[in-house]
PAZAPA-4460 file (N, C-alpha, C; in steps of 0.05 Angstrom, whole numbers, plus 32768, in hexadecimal, padded with zeros to 4 digits):
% residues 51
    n_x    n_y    n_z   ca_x   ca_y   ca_z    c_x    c_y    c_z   seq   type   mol
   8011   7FE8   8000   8000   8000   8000   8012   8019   8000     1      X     A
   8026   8015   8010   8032   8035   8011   8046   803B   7FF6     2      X     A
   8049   801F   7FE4   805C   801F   7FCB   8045   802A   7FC0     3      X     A
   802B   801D   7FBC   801E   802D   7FA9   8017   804F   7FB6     4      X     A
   8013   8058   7FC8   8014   8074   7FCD   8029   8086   7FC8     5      X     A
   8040   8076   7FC9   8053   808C   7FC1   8054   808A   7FA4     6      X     A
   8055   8072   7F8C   8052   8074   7F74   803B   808A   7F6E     7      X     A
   8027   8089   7F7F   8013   809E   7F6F   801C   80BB   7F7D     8      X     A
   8025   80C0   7F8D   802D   80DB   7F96   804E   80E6   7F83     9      X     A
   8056   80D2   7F77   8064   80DB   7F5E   805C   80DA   7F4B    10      X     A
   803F   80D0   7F40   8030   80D7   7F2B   8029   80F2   7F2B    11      X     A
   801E   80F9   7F3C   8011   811E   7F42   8025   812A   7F40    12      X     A
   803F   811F   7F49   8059   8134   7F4B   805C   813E   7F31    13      X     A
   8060   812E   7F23   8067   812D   7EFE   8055   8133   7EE8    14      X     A
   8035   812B   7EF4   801F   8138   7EE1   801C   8158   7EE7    15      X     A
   801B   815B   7ECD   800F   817F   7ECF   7FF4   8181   7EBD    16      X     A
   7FF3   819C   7EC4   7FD3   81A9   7EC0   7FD5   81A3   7E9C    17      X     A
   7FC5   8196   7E8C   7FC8   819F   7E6B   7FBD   81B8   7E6C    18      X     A
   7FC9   81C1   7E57   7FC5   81DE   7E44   7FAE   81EC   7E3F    19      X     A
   7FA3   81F8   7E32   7F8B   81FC   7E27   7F87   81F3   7E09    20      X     A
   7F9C   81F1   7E01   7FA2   81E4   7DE8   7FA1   81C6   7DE2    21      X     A
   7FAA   81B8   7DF8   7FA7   819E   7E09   7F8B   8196   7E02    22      X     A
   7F83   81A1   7E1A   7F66   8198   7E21   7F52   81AA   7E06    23      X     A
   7F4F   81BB   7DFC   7F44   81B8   7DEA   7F3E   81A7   7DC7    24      X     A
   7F5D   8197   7DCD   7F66   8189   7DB6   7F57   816D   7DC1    25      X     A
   7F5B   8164   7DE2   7F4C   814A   7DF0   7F30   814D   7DE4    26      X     A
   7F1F   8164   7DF1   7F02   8164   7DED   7EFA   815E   7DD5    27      X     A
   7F0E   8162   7DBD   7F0B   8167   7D9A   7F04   8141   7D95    28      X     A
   7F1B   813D   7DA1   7F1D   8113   7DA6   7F07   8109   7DA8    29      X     A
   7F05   8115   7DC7   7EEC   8105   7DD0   7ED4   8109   7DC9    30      X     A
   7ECB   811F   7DC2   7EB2   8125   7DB8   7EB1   8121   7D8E    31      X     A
   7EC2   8118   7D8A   7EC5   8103   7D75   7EBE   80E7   7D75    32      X     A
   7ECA   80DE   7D8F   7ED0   80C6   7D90   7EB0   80C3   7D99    33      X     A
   7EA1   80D2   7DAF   7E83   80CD   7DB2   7E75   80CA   7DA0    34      X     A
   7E76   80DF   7D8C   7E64   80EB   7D6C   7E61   80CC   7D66    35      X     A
   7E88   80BF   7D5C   7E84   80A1   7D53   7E79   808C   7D5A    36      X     A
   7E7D   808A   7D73   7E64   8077   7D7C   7E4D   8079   7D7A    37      X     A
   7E3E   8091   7D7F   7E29   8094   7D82   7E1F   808E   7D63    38      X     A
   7E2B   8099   7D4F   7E1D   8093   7D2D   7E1F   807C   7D30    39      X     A
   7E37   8069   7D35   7E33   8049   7D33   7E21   8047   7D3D    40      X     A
   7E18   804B   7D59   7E02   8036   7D65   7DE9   803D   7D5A    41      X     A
   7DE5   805F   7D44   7DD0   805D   7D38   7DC5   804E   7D20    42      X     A
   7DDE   8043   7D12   7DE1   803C   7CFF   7DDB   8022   7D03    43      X     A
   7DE4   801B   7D16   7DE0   8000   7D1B   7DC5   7FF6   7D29    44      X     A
   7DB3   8006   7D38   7D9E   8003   7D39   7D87   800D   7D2B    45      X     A
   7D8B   8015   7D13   7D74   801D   7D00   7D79   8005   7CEF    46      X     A
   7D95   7FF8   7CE2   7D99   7FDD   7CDB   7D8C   7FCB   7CE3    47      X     A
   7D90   7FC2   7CFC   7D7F   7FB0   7D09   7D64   7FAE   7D0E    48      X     A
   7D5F   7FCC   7D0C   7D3C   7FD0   7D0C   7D2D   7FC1   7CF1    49      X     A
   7D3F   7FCF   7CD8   7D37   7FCD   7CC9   7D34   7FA3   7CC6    50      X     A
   7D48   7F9D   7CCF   7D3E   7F7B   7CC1   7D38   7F72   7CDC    51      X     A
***
């Protein structure tokens, strides 16, 4: 237990804040990567409706 608390208290040490450039390039991903699923699963259930 205390190996894993200090591994993660040198995780925080070393992570920093992303950018604004960062995180607006993340949100671009992910709200891509939602859009894509979501058309598949429409796609795929109007398919299935249909037969």
């Amino acid at each position: 237990m205390r190996e894993f608390i200090e591994r993660s208290m040198r995780i925080l040490h070393i992570a920093k804040k992303p950018t604004r450039r960062e995180l607006e390039e993340i949100i671009k991903i992910a709200g891509l990567g939602i859009l894509v699923i979501g058309f598949t699963g429409v796609v795929l259930y109007a398919v299935f409706s249909v037969l």
